[in-house]
C-alpha positions as CSV (number, residue, x, y, z in Angstrom):
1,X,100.5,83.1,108.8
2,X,99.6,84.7,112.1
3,X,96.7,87.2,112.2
4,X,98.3,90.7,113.0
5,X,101.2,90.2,110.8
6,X,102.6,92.7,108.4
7,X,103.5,92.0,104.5
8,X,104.7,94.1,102.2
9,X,105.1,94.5,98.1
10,X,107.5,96.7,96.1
11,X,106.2,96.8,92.5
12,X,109.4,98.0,90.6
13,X,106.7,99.7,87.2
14,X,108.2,101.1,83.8
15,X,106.5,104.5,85.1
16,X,106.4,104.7,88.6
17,X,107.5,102.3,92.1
18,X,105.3,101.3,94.6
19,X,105.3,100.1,98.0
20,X,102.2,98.5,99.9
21,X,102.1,97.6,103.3
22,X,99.3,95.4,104.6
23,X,97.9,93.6,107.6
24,X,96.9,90.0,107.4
25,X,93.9,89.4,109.4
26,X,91.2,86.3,108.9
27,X,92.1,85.2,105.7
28,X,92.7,88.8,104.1
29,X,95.3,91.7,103.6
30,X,93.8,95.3,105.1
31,X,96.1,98.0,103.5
32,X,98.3,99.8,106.4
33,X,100.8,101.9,103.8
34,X,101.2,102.8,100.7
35,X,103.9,104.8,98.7
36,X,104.3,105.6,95.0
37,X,107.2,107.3,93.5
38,X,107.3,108.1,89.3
39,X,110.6,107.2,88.9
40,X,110.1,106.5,85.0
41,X,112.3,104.3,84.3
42,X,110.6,102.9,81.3
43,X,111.8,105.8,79.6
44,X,115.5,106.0,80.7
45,X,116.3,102.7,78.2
46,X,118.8,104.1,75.5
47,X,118.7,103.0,71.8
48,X,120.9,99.6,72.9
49,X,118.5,98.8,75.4
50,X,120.6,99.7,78.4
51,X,118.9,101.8,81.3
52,X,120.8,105.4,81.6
53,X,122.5,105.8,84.8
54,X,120.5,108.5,85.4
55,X,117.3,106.5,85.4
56,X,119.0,103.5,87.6
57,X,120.4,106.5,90.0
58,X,116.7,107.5,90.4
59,X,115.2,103.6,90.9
60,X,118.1,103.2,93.4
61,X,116.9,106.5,95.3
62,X,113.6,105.7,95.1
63,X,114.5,101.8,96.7
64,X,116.6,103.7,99.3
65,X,113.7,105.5,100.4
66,X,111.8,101.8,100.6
67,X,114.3,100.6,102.3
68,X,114.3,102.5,105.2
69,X,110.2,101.7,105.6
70,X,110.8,98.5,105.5
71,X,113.5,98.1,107.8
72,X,113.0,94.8,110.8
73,X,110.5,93.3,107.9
74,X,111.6,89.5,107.4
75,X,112.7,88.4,104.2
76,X,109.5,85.8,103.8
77,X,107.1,89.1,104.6
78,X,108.4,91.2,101.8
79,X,108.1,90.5,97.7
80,X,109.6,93.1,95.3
81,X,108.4,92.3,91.8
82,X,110.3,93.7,88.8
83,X,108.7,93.9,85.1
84,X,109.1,94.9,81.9
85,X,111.6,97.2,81.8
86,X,113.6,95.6,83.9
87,X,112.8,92.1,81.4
88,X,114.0,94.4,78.4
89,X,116.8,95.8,79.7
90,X,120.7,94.4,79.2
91,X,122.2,95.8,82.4
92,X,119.1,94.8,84.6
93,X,122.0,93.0,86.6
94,X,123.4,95.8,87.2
95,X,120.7,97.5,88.7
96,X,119.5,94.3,90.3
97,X,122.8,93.8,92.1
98,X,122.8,97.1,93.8
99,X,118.6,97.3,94.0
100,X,119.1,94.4,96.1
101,X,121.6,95.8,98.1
102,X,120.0,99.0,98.9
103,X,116.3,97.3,99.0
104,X,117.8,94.7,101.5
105,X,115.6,92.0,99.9
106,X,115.5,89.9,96.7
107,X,113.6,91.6,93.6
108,X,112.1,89.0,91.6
109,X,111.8,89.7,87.7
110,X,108.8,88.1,86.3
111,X,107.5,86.8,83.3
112,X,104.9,89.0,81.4
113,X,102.7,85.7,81.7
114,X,103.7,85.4,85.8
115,X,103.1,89.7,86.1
116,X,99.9,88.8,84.5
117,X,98.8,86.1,86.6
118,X,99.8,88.4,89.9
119,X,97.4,91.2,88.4
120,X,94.5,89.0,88.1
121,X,95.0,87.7,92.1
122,X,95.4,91.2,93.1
123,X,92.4,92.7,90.9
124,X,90.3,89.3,91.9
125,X,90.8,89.4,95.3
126,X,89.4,93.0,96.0
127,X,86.3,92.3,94.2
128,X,83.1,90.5,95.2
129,X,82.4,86.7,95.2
130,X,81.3,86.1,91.7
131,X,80.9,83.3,88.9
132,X,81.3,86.5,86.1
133,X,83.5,85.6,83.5
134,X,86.2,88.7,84.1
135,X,88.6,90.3,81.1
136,X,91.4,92.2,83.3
137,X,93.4,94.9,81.4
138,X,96.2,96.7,82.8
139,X,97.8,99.0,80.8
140,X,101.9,99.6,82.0
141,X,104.5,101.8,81.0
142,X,106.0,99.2,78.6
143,X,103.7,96.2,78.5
144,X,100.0,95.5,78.9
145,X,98.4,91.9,80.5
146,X,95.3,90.8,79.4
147,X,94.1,88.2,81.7
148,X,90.4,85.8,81.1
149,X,89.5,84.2,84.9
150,X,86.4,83.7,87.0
151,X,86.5,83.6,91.0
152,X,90.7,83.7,92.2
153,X,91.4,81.3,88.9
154,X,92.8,82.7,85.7
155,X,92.2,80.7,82.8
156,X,94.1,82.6,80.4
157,X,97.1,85.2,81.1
158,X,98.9,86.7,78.1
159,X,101.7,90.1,78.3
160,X,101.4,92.0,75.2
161,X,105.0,95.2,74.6
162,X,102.8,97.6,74.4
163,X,102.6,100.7,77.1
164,X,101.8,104.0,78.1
165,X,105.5,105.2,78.3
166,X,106.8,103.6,75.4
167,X,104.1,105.0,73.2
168,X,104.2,108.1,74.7
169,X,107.7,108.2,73.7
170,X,107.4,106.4,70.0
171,X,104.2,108.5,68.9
172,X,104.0,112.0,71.1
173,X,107.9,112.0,71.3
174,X,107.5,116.0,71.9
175,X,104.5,115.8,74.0
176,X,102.3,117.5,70.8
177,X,98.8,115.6,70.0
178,X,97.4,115.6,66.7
179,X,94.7,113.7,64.9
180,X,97.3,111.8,62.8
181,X,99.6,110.8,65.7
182,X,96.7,109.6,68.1
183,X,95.8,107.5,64.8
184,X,99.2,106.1,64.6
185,X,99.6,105.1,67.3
186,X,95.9,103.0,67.8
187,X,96.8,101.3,64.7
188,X,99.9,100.5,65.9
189,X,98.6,99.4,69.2
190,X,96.0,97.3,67.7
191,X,98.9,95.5,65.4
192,X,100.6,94.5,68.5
193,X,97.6,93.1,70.4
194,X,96.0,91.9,67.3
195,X,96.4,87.9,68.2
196,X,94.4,88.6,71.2
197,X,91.5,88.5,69.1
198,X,91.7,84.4,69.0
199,X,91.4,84.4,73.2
200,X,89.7,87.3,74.4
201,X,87.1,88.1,72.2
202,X,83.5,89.2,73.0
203,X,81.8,86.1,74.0
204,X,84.6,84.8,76.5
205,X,83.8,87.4,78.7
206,X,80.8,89.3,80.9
207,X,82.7,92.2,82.8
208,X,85.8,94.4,81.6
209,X,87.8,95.5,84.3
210,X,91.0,97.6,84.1
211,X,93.9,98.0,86.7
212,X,96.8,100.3,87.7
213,X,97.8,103.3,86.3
214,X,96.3,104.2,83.0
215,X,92.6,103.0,84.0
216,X,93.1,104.5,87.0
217,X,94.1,107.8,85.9
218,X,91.1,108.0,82.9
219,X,88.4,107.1,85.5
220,X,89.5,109.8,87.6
221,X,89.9,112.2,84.9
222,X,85.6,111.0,83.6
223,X,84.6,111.2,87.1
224,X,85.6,115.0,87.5
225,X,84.0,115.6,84.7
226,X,80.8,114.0,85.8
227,X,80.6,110.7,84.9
228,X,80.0,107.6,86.7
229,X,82.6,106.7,89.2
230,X,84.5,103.5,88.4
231,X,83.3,103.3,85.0
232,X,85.0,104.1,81.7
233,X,82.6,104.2,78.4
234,X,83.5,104.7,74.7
235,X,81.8,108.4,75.0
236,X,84.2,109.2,77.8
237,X,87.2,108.0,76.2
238,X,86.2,109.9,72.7
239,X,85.5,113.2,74.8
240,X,88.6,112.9,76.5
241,X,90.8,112.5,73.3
242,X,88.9,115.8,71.8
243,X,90.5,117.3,75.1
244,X,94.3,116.3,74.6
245,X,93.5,117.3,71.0
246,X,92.3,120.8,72.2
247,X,94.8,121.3,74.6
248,X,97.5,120.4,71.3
249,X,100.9,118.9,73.9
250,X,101.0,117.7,77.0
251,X,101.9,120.5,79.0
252,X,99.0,122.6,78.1
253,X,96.8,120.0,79.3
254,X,94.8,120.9,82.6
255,X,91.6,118.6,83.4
256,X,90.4,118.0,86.9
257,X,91.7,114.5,88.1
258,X,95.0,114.1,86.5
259,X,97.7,114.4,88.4
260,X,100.9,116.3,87.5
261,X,103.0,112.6,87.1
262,X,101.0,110.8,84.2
263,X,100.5,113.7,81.9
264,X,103.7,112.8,79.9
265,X,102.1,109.5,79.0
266,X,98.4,110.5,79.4
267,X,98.7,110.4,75.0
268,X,100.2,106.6,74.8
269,X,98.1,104.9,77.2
270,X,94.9,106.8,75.9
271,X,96.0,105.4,72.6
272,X,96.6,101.9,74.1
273,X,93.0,101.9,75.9
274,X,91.1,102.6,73.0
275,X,92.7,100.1,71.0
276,X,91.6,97.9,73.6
277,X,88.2,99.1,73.8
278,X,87.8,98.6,69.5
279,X,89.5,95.5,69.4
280,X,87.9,93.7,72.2
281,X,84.2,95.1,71.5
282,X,84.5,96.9,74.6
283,X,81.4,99.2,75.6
284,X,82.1,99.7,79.1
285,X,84.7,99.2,81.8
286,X,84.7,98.8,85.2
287,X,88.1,100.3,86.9
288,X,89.7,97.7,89.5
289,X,91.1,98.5,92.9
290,X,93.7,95.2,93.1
291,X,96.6,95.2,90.8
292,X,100.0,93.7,91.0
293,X,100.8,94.5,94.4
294,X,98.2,93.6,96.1
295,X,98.5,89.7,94.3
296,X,102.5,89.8,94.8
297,X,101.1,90.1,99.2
298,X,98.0,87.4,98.7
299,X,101.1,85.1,96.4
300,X,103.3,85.6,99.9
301,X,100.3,83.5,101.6
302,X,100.2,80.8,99.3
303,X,104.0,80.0,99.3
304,X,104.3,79.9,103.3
305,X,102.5,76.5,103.0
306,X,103.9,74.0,100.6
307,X,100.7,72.2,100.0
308,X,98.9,76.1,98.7
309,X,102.5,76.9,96.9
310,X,101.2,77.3,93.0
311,X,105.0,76.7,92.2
312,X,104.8,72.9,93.2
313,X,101.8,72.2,91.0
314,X,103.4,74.1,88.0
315,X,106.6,71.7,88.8
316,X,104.1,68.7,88.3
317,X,102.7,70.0,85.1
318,X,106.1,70.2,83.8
319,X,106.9,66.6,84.6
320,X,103.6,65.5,83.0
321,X,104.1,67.7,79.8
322,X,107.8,66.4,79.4
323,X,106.9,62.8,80.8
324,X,109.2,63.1,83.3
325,X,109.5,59.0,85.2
326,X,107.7,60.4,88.2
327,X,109.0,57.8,90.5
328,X,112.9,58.5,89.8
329,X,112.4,62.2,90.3
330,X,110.5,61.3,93.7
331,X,113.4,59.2,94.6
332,X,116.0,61.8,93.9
333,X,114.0,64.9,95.2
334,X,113.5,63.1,98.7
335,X,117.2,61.8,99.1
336,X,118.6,65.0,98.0
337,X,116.2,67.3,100.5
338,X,117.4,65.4,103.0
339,X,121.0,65.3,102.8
340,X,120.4,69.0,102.2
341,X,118.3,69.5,105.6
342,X,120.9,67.4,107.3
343,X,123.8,69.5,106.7
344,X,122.1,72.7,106.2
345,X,122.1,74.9,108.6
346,X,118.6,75.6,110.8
347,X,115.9,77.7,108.6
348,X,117.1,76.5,104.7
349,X,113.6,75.2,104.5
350,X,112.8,77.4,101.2
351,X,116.2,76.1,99.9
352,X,115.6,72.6,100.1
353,X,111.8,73.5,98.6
354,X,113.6,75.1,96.0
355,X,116.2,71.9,95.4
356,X,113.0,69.6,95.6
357,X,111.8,71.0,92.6
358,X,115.1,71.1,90.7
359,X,115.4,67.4,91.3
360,X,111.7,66.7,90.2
361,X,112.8,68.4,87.0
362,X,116.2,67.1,86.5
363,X,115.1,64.6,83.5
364,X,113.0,67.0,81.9
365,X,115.4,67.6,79.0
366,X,115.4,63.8,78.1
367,X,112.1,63.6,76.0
368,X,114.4,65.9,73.6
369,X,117.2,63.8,73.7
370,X,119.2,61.5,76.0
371,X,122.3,62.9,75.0
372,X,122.8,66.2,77.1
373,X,119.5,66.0,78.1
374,X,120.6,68.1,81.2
375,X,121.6,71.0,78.6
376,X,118.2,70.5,76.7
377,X,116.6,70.3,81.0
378,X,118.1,73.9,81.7
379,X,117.2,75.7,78.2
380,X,113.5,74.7,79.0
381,X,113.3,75.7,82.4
382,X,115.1,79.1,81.3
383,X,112.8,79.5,78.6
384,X,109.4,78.5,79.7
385,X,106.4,80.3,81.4
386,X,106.0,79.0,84.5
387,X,103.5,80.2,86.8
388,X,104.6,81.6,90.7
389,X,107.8,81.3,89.5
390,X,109.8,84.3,89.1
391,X,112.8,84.6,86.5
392,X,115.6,84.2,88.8
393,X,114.0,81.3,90.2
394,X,114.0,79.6,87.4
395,X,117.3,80.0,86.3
396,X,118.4,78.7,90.0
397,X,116.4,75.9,89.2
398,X,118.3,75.6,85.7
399,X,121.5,75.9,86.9
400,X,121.4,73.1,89.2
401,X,119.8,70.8,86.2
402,X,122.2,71.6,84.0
403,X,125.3,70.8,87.0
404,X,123.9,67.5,88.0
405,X,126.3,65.4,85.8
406,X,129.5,65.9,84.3
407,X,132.3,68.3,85.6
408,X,131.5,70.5,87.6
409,X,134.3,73.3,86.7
410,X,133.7,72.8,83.0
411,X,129.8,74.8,83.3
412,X,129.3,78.1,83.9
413,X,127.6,78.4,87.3
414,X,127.5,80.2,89.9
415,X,130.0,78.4,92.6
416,X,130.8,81.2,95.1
417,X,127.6,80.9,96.2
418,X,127.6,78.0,99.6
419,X,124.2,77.3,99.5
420,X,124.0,76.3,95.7
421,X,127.5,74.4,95.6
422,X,125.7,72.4,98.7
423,X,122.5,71.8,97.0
424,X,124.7,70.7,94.0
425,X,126.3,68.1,95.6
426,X,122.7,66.7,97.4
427,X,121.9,66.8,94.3
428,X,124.8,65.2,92.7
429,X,125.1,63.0,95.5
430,X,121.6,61.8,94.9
431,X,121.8,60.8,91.8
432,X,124.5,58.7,92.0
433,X,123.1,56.7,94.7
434,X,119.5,56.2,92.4
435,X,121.1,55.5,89.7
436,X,119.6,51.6,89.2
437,X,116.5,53.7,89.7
438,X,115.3,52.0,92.4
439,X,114.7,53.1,96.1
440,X,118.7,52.9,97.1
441,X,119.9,51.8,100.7
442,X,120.8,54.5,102.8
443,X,121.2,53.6,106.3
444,X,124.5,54.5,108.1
445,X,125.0,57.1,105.0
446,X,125.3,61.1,105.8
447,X,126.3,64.3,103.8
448,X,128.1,66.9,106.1
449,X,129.9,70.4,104.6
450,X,132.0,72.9,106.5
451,X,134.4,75.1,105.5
452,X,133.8,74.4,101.8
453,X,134.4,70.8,102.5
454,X,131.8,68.2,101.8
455,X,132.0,64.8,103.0
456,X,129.9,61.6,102.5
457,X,130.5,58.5,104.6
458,X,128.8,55.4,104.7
459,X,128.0,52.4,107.3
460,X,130.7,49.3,107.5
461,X,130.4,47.1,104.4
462,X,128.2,49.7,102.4
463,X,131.3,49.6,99.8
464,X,131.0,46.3,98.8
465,X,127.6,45.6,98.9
466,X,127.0,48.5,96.3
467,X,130.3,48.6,94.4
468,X,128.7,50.6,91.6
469,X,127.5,53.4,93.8
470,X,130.9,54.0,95.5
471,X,132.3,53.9,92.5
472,X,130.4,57.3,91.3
473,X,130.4,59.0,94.5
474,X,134.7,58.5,93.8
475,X,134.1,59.9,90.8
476,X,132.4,62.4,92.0
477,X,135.4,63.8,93.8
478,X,137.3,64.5,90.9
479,X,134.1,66.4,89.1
480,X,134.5,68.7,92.0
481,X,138.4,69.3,91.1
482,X,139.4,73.1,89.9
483,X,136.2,74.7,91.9
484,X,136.1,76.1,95.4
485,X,134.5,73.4,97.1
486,X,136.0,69.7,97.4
487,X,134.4,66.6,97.8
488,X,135.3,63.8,100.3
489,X,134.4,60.1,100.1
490,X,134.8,58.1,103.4
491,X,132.8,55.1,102.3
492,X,133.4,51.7,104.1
């Protein structure tokens, strides 16, 4: 990464989107831009869990608006995050599809435990140098992260659905405050975040520090009203409650600090930080500047270089966890990036990373079972927190475990995409040819695809010297039968 150059983050929130622009010089990110839009979306999910199209109409506006601020970024400079509304949702495809559209680059839905592990980098990496032992709470629209780390490292990282929006909605559905509904809704709070008692209690941390919205907008609020700036006490969150009780619904509510936007859910994610502040033993907490987009820009460094990439030593954990045979998947993953490289077209590096760790990972279902141990492979990679890895990337990664045997129209994949039927059949292709799981001979042999047409030839007399081999790369033509894409053998 060149000094001068711009990065960007779109943080698609249950309560409001945001856009950061910011300027990498000498190791770290200066802020150029920033936009925030409340586009409340959190709220806009009806009783089946689909988002309205009202609320999508306004996301899509709001990305629209993005969009055109963005315009001449490159893909690799830009990371649009999605969370948990967009995790809960039924029709976040929907809105994907078009989002990405619109946007004009990929938005990644992550993991509560990956959205959790951003906020830490983004609240960490604004701070100063320290060996504190740091609790991180950010409280969302529709989820809250609790994160335990020291230095850039998080050593914990846990996503708990609980939020401003969606208890502003459950418990102040009319906007009214009242003793009784502030009290229902801490209890229920605590009930939710209750097992976070057996990580983040007292002694595992020295300094509390809360991110984003909620924090934000209470220290604000306490600092109007004369208290320290950046801090947020038990005294100042007990006056402040007596206020929204005075002040009986959220409309009537006027205190210097809080803006016009987070007064609809000023009740739930009051109610949420003072759970936090009982449960936890909390006396004091410092409020952060980082927060989720400013670790989705500092992830964007790590994953130009393959050797900082966090998504490579999460692939290795995964091999180790599920005894993987580490030497077969380094055979497969380096035949297949290359015949993917090869006939590839210039600048599918991230692609081949990408098929690198889908071939590392293609025996992970087998310390469940032999039998369909590719099905057992894909369930685990689609179910599994994996740090740096966003959802989608996962299931890419899935898909191609689950198609690396058997035929290839019988699974539902995604085929009408060229660059993952051409990974498939490096993949495929590799496999075959390491199948006595030792290093196989490859000289004279190339991949080539064009025009949907993928062809694999071989040197004079590579036939018959591995009979065996041929044999399932002609196989592998008719696994390819009743799809888009054929499959050629011209082995000699």
């Amino acid at each position: 990464m060149q000094d001068g150059t711009l990065l960007a983050a779109v943080d698609l929130g249950s309560n409001s989107f945001r856009l950061e622009i910011g300027r990498y010089e000498h190791g770290h990110i200066q802020r150029i831009e920033y936009f925030k839009e409340t586009v409340r979306q959190g709220a806009g999910l009806d009783e089946d869990k689909n988002l309205t199209p009202e609320s999508m109409q306004r996301g899509w506006d709001c990305l629209a608006r993005f969009a055109e601020r963005l315009a001449g970024f490159p893909k690799e400079q830009v990371r649009a995050v999605a969370t948990q509304t967009l995790r809960e949702a039924r029709n976040r495809e929907d809105f994907i599809a078009r989002g990405n559209q619109i946007l004009g680059y990929p938005i990644d839905i992550v993991s509560g435990p990956e959205e959790a592990r951003l906020i830490y980098q983004g609240v960490a990496r604004l701070l100063p140098q320290s060996d504190e032992r740091r609790l991180v709470v950010d409280i969302g629209g529709r989820s809250t992260e609790l994160i335990l780390g020291k230095q850039f490292t998080p050593s914990h990282v846990a996503s708990f659905r609980v939020g401003s929006v969606a208890w502003s909605s459950r418990y102040f559905p009319q906007g009214q405050f009242t003793e009784r509904a502030f009290e229902s809704a801490e209890i229920a709070a605590k009930a939710v975040l209750d097992e976070a008692l057996d990580v983040y209690q007292r002694k595992t941390w020295d300094v509390a520090y809360g991110s984003s919205g909620t924090v934000g907008a209470v220290g604000e609020v306490l600092l109007a009203a004369g208290g320290a700036e950046g801090r947020i006490s038990r005294a100042g969150l007990d006056w402040l409650l007596e206020q929204l009780l005075t002040a009986r619904s959220a409309d009537r509510v006027r205190l210097p600090g809080l803006k016009d936007d987070r007064r609809a859910v000023i009740g739930g994610g009051i109610s949420v930080l003072r759970a936090i502040f009982s449960l936890l033993g909390i006396e004091e907490m410092q409020v952060a500047q980082g927060a989720l987009r400013q670790g989705a820009l500092y992830d964007l460094l790590d994953r130009e270089q393959p050797q900082t990439d966090l998504r490579s030593s999460t692939v290795r954990g995964l091999m180790q966890r599920f005894a993987v045979d580490e030497l077969q998947a380094q055979r497969v993953a380096k035949l297949a990036s290359e015949l993917f490289l090869d006939a590839a077209p210039a600048g599918n590096e991230r692609a081949a990373r990408k098929l690198d760790w889908a071939a590392r990972l293609h025996e992970i279902g087998a310390r469940i079972s032999h039998s369909g141990y590719q099905r057992h492979g894909a369930y685990i990679l689609d179910h599994t927190d994996a740090a740096g890895f966003a959802l989608p990337e996962l299931h890419h990664l899935s898909q191609l475990v689950l198609a690396h045997r058997g035929k290839v129209h019988k699974l539902e994949v995604d085929l009408d995409d060229p660059q993952f039927a051409l990974q498939l059949m490096c993949l495929r292709t590799a496999v075959a040819l390491c199948h006595a799981r030792r290093e196989p001979d490859t000289e004279g042999f190339s991949l080539s695809f064009d025009a949907g047409r993928c062809v694999v030839r071989s040197r004079e007399g590579w036939s018959a010297s591995y009979p065996q081999s041929a044999h399932l790369l002609h196989e592998e033509s008719y696994c390819w039968q009743k799809t888009p894409w054929e499959f050629v053998t011209e082995l000699r």
